[in-house]
MIPA-973955 format. One record per residue (C-alpha): x, y, z; residue in three letters. Coordinates in Angstrom, 2 decimals, padded with zeros to 5 digits. Each point is the difference from the previous one (the first is absolute). Example, Ala and Ser with C-alpha at 12.3 -4.5 7.8 and 13.67 -1.06 7.14 Angstrom:
<rs>
R       x       y       z residuo
R  012.30 -004.50  007.80     ALA
R  001.37  003.44 -000.66     SER
</rs>
This chain:
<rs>
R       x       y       z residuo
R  000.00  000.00  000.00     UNK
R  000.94  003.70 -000.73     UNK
R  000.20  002.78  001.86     UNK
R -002.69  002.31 -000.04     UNK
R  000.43  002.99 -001.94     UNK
R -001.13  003.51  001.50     UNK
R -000.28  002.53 -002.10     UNK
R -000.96  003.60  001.96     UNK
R  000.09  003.71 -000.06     UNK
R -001.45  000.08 -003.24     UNK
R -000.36  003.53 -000.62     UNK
R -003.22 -001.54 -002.37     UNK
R -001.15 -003.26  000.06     UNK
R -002.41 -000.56 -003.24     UNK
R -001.60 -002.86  001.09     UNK
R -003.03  000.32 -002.80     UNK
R -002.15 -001.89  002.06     UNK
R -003.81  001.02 -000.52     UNK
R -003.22 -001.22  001.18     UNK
R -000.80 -000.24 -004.02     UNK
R  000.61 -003.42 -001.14     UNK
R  000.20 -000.73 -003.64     UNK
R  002.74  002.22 -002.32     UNK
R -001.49  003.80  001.39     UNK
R -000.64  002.77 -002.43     UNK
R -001.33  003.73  000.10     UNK
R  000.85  001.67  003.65     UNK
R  001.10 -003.91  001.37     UNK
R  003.11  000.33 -002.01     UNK
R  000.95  002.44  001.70     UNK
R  000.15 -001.56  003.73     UNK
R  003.26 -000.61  000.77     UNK
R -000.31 -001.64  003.74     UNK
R  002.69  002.37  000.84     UNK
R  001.90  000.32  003.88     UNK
R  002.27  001.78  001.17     UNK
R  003.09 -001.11  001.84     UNK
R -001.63 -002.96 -001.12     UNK
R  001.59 -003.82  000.38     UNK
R -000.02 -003.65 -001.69     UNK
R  000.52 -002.85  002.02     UNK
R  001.07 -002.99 -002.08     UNK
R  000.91 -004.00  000.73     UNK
R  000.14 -002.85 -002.63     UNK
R -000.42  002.47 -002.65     UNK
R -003.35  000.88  001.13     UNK
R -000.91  003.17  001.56     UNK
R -001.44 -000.43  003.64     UNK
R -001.06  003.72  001.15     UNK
R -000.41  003.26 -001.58     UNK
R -000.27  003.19  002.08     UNK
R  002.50  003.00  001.49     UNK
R  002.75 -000.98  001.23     UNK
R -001.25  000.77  003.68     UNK
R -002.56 -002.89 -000.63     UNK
R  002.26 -002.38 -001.43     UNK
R  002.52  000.44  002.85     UNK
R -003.15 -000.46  002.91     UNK
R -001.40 -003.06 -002.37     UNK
R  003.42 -001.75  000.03     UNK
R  001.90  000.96  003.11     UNK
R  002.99 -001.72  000.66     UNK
R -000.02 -001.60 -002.85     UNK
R  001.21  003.15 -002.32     UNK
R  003.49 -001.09  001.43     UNK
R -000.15 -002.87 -002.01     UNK
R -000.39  001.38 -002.97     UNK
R  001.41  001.42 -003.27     UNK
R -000.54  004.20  000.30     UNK
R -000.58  001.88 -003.15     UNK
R  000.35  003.52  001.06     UNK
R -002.27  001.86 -002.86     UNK
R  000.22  003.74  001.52     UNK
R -000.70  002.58 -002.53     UNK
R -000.98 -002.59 -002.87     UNK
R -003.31 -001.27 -001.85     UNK
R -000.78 -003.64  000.42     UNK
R -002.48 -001.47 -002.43     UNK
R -001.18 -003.30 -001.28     UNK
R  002.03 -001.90 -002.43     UNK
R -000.89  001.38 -003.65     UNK
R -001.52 -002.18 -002.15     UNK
R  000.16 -000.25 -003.54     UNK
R -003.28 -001.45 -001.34     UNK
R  001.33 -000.15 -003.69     UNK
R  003.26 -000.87 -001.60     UNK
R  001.44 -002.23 -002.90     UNK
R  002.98 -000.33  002.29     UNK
R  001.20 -003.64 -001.84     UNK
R  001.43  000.76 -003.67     UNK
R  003.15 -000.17 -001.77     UNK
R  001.94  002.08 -001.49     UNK
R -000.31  004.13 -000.57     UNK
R -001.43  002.48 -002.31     UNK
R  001.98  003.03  000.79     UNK
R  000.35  000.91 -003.88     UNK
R -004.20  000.18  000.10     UNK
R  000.38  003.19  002.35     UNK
R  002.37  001.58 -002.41     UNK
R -002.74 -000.81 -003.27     UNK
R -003.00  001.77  002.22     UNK
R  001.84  003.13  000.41     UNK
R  000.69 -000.04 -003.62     UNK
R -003.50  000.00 -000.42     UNK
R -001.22 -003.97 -000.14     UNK
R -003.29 -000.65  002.11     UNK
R -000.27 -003.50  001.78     UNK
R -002.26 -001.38 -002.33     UNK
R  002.33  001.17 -003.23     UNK
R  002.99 -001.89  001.78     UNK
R -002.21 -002.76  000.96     UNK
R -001.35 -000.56 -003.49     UNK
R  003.55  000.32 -001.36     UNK
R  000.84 -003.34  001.87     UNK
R  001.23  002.09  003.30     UNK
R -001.61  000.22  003.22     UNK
R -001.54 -003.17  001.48     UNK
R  001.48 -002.02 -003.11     UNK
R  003.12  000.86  001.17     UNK
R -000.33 -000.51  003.58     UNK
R -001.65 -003.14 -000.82     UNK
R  002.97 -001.38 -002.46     UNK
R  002.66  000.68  002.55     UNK
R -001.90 -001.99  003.01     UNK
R -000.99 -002.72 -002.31     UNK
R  003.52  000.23 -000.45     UNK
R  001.19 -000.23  003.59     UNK
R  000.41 -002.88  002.33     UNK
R -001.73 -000.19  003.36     UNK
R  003.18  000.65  001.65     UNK
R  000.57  003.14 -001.95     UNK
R -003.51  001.14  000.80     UNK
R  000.65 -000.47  003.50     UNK
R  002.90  001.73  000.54     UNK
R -001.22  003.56 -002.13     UNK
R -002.91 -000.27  002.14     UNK
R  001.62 -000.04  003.50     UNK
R  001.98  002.68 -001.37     UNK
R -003.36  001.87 -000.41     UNK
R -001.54 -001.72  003.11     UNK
R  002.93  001.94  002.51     UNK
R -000.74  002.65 -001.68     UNK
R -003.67  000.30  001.08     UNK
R  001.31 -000.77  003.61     UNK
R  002.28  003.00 -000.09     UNK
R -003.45  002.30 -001.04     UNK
R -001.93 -001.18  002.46     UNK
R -001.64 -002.88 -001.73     UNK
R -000.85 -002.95  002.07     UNK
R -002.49 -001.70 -002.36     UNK
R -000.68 -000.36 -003.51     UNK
R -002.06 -001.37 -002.94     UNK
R  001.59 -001.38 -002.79     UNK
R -001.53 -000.87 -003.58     UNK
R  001.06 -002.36 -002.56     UNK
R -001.23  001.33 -003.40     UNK
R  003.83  000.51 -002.01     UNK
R -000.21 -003.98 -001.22     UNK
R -003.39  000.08 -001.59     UNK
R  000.69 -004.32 -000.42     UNK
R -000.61 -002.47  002.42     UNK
R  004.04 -000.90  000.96     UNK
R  000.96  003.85  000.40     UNK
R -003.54  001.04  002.19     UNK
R  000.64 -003.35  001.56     UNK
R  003.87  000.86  000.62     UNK
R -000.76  003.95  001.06     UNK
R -002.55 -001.83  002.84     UNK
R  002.14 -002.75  001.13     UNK
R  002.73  003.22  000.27     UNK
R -002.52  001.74  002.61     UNK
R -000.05 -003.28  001.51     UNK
R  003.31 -000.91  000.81     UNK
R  000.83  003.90  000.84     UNK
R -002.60 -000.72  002.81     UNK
R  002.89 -002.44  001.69     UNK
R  002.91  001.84 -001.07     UNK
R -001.01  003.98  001.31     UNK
R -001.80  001.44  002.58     UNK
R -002.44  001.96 -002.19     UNK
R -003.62 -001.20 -000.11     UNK
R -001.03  000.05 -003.86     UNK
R -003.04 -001.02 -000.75     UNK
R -000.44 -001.64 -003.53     UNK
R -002.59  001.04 -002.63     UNK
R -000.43 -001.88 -003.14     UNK
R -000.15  002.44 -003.31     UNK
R  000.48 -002.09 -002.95     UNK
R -002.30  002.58 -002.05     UNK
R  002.80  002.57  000.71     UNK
R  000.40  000.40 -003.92     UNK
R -001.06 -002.04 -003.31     UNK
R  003.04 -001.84 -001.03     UNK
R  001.28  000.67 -003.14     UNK
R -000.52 -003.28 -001.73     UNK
R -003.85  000.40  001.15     UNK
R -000.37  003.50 -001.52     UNK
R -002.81 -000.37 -001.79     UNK
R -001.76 -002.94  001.83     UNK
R -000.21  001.69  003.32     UNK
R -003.29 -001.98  001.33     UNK
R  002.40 -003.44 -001.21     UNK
R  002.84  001.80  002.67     UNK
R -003.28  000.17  002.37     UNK
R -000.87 -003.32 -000.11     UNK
R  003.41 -001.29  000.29     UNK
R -000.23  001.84  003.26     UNK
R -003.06 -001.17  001.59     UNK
R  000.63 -003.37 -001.22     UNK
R  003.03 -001.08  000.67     UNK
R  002.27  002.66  002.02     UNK
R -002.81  001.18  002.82     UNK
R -000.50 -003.45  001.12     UNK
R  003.38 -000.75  000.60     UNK
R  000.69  003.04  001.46     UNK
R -002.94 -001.42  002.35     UNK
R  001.29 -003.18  000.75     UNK
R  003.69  000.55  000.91     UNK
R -001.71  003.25  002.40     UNK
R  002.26  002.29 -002.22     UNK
R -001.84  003.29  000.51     UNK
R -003.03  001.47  002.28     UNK
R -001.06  002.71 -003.02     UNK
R -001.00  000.09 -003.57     UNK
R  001.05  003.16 -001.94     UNK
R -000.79  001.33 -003.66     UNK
R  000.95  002.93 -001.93     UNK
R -002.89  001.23 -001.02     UNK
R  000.75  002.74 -002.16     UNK
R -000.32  000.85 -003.91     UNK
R  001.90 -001.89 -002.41     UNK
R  000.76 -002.59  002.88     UNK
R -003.05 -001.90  001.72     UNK
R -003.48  001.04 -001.01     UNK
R -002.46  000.53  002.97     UNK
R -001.97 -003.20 -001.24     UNK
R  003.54 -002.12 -000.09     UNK
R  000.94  001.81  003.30     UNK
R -003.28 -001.74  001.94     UNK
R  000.45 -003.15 -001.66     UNK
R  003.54 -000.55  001.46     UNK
R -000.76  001.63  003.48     UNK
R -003.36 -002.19  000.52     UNK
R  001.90 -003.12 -000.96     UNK
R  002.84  001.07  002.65     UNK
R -003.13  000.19  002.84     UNK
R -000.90 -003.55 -000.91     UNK
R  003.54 -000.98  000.82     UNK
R -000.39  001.77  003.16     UNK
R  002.65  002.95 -001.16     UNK
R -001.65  003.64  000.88     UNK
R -000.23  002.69 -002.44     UNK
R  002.39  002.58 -000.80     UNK
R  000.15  002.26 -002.75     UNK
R  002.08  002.35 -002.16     UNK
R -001.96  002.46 -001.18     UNK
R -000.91  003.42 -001.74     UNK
R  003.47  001.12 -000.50     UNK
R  000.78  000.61 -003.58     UNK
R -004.12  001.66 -000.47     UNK
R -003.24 -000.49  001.45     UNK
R -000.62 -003.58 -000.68     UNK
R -002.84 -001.13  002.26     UNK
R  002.80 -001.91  002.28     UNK
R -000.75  001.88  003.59     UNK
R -003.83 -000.97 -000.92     UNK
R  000.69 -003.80 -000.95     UNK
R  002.31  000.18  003.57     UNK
R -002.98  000.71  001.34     UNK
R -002.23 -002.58 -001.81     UNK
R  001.66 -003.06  000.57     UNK
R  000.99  001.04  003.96     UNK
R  003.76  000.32 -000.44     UNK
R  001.55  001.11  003.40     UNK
R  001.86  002.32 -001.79     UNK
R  000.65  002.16 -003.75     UNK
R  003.29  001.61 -000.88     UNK
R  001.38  002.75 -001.67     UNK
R -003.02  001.74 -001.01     UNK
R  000.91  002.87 -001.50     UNK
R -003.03  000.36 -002.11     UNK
R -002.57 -001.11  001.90     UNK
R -003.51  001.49 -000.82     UNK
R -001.85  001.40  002.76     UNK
R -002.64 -002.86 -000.45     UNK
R  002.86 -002.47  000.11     UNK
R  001.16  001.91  003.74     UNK
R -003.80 -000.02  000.91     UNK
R -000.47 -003.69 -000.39     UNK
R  003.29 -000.65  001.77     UNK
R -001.40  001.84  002.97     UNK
R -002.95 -001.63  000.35     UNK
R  001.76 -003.47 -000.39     UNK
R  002.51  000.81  002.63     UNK
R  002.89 -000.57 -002.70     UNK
R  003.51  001.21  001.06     UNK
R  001.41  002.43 -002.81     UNK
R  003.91 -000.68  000.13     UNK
R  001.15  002.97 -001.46     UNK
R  004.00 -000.13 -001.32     UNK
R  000.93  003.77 -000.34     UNK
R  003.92 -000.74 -000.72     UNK
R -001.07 -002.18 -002.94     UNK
R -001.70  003.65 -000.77     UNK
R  002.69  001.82  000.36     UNK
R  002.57 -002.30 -001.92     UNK
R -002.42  000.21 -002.94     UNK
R -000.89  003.37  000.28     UNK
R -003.72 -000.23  000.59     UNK
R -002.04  001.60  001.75     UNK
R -000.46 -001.81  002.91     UNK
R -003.47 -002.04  001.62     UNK
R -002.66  001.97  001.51     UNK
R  000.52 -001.01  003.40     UNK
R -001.54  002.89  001.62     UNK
R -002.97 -000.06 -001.65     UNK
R -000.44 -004.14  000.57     UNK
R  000.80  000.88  003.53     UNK
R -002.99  002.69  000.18     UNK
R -001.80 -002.58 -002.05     UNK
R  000.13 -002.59  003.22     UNK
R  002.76 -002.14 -002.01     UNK
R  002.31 -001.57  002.57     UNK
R  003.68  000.34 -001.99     UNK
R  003.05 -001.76  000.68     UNK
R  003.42  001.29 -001.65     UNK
R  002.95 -002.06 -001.84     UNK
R  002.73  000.60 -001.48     UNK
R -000.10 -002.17 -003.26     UNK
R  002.91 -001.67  000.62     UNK
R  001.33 -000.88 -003.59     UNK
R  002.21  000.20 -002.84     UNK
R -001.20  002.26 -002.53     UNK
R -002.82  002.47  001.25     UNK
R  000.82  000.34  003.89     UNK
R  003.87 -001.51  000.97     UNK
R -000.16  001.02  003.93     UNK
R -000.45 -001.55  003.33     UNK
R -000.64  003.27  001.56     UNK
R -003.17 -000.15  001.92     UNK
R  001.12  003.74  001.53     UNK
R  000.05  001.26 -003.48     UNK
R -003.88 -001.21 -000.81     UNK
R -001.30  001.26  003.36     UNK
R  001.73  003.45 -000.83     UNK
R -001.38 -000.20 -003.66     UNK
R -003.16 -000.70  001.49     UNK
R  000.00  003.22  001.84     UNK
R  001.15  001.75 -003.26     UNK
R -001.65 -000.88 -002.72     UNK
R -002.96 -002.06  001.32     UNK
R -001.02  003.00  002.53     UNK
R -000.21 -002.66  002.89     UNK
R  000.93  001.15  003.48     UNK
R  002.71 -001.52  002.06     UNK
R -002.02 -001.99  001.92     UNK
R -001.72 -001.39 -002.78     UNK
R  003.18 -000.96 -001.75     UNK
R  001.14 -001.76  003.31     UNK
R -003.17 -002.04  000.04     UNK
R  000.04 -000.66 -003.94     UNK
R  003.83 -001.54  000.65     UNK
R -000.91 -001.53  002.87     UNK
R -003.24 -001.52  001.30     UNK
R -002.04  000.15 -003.19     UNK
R  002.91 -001.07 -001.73     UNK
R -000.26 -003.32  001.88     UNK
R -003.51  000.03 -000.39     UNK
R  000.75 -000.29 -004.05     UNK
R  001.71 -003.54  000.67     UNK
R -002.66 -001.11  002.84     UNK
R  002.87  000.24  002.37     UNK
R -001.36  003.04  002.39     UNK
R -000.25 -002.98  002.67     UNK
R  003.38 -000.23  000.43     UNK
R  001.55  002.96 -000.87     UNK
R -000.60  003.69 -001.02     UNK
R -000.51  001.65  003.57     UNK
R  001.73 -000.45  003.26     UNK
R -002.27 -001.85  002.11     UNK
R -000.15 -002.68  002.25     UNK
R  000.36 -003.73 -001.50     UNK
R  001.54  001.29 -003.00     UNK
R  003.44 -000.44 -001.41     UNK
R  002.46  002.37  001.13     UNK
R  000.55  001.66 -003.63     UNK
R  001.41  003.30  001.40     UNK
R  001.84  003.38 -001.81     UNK
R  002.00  002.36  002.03     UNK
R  000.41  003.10 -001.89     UNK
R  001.84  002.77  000.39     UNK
R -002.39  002.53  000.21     UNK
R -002.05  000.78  002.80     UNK
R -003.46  000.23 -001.30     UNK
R -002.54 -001.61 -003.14     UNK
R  000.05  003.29 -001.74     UNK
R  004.02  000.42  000.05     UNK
R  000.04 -003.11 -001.73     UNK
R -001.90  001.17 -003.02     UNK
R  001.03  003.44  000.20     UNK
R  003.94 -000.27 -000.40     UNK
R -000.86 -002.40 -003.07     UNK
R  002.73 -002.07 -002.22     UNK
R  002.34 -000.86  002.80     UNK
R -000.36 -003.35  001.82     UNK
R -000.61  000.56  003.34     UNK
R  000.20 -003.24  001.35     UNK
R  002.50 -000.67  003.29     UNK
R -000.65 -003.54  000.80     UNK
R -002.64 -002.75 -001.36     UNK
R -001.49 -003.00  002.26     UNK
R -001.67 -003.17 -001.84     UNK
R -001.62 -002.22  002.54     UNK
R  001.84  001.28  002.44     UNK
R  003.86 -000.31 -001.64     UNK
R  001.81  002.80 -000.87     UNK
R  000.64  000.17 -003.58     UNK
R  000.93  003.61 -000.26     UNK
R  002.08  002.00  002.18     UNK
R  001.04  003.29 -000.51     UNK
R  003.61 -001.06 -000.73     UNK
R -000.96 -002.50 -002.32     UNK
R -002.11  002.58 -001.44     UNK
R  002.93  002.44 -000.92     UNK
R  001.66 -002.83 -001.55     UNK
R -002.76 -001.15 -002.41     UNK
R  000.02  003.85 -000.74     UNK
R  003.69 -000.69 -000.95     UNK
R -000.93 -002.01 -002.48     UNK
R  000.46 -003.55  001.99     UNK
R -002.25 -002.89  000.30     UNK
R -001.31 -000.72  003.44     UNK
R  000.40 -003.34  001.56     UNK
R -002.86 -002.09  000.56     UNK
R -000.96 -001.01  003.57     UNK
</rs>
């Protein structure tokens, strides 16, 4: 057994409990559970007590001799971040692609030129598992030294059975080898593969028929995700593949409404996906229906920002009574960053949200996105201790002083995977050993 870990003086403890249950939106999202000189107590990776540290010091007595002190004076101490939407597995890099869109190529020009997901897809067809697995810890420390404690991760850059198969059994493994939690979602209608261009409901079929159900079987993946968008996946193709994922038990996701108004946020909405992304274009019916469903808009805005769009209407889903949750997009070609500070400050920026509503998107509605808001998103009893000591002493410091990492030390179930030494060095340019 541990010691027991006792973090105190928090100059802010964000707990973001709430009496809401169920991802909040409107005024919700902004209830931060916040305390002053406020204190974690934490054994076994789980945290025990929650209160100032005058409390925690009466409930445990004696016993704060025992333990590991965290003296968090003058800093910010938050949940975990989590990141409810990534394509963190891939191979290879498509640098050269940011260098064609300033020269004036749009995503879908260098995606119909062979470029884009074609490109991703080729090199990670390409790659071994091994390979795979090392790029992504790379990317998986990363997180850690941003805050991030949990993650999703899509397939979607094999588009055949072996590579969505071998991006899965990636996610898998990674659960064994790292500390991060990813949680796997299934999106084999990421993009029509070139050799079906032109037979697009064959590519469907070939999906519902023979990758979903092994996906199924071998308990690959917990969501199904489509790109519903023009010249990708119809609306009508869209359903089919995300009903036959709910007969396998696999829960709705889905891209949608980012390249124009497509009818996406209103299929999300349909078919009771727990979440719809990007959403750039969403129609005001399409934010309407999401509302009344209860759908979770997970809104990207550094994917905006990389392709120079304008980014999601968050405030006005938010005003709508849309709970959101933020990401950052993690991938290759329209959003390379693990920087979970950057999208909360973007949030602020270019989405109008407030800082508390950022913290909330990155944190507990964020874990409501995945269906994992039992175990982590807020600092509260019975959960795991996910914790982010930042150095700043308050929730709005941390949005306002925006584009500089913040983060001074990082707990995942209760080990300490950052440290504010450790954190220079990754700044330095160094890979951070694994615990």
């Amino acid at each position: 057994m541990t010691k027991p870990i006792w973090i105190k003086h928090a100059a802010q403890l964000a707990t973001l409990a709430s009496d809401v249950k169920g991802a909040r939106s409107k005024e919700a999202m902004s209830e931060l559970g916040l305390i002053e000189d406020g204190s974690l107590w934490i054994e076994d990776g789980i945290i025990q007590a929650v209160g100032t540290t005058e409390e925690i010091e009466k409930l445990y007595g004696d016993k704060v001799k025992e333990a590991e002190v965290v003296d968090a004076a003058g800093h910010l101490v938050t949940p975990g971040l989590v990141d409810p939407h990534t394509h963190v597995v891939f191979g290879g890099s498509r640098a050269r692609e940011f260098e064609m869109r300033l020269e004036g190529a749009t995503y879908m020009d260098i995606m119909n030129a062979g470029g884009g997901i074609h490109a991703t897809t080729r090199m990670t067809r390409e790659a071994s598992e091994e390979e795979l697995i090392e790029q992504t810890i790379r990317r998986l420390d990363s997180f850690f030294t941003h805050g991030v404690t949990t993650i999703e991760g899509k397939s979607g850059y094999g588009m055949n059975m072996e590579t969505e198969l071998k991006q899965l059994r990636v996610m898998k493994k990674l659960k064994e080898k790292h500390l991060m939690d990813i949680v796997p979602t299934f999106m084999g209608a990421h993009a029509v593969p070139t050799d079906y261009k032109g037979r697009e409901d064959e590519f469907v079929d070939h999906l519902i028929n023979d990758m979903l159900p092994v996906v199924a079987e071998e308990k690959l993946a917990e969501f199904n995700d489509v790109f519903c968008e023009k010249d990708v996946f119809t609306p009508e193709q869209s359903e089919r593949v995300l009903e036959a994922g709910k007969k396998h038990g696999l829960i709705p996701k889905i891209h949608a409404d980012e390249i124009a108004p497509y009818g996406g946020a209103e299929l999300a909405a349909k078919v009771g996906a727990v979440s719809a992304e990007h959403l750039l274009k969403a129609s005001d019916e399409g934010i309407e229906a999401m509302a009344k469903a209860g759908t979770i808009a997970c809104l990207l805005p550094a994917t905006a920002l990389y392709l120079r769009e304008e980014a999601a209407k968050g405030r006005q889903m938010i005003d709508a009574g849309v709970p959101v949750a933020i990401s950052t997009d993690c991938n290759p070609g329209s959003s390379p960053t693990t920087s979970m500070p950057l999208v909360m400050n973007l949030a602020c920026i270019s989405m109008r949200m407030t800082p508390a509503e950022a913290l909330t998107a990155a944190t507990y509605n964020a874990a409501c996105a995945i269906n994992r808001e039992q175990q982590v998103g807020s600092l509260e009893v019975g959960k795991q201790a996910d914790v982010v000591l930042w150095n700043v002493k308050t929730y709005q410091e941390l949005q306002y002083l925006f584009g500089v990492n913040h983060v001074n030390s990082v707990w995942k179930k209760g080990i300490q995977v950052v440290a504010s030494d450790e954190l220079a060095a990754a700044n330095a340019g160094m890979v951070l050993e694994r615990s």
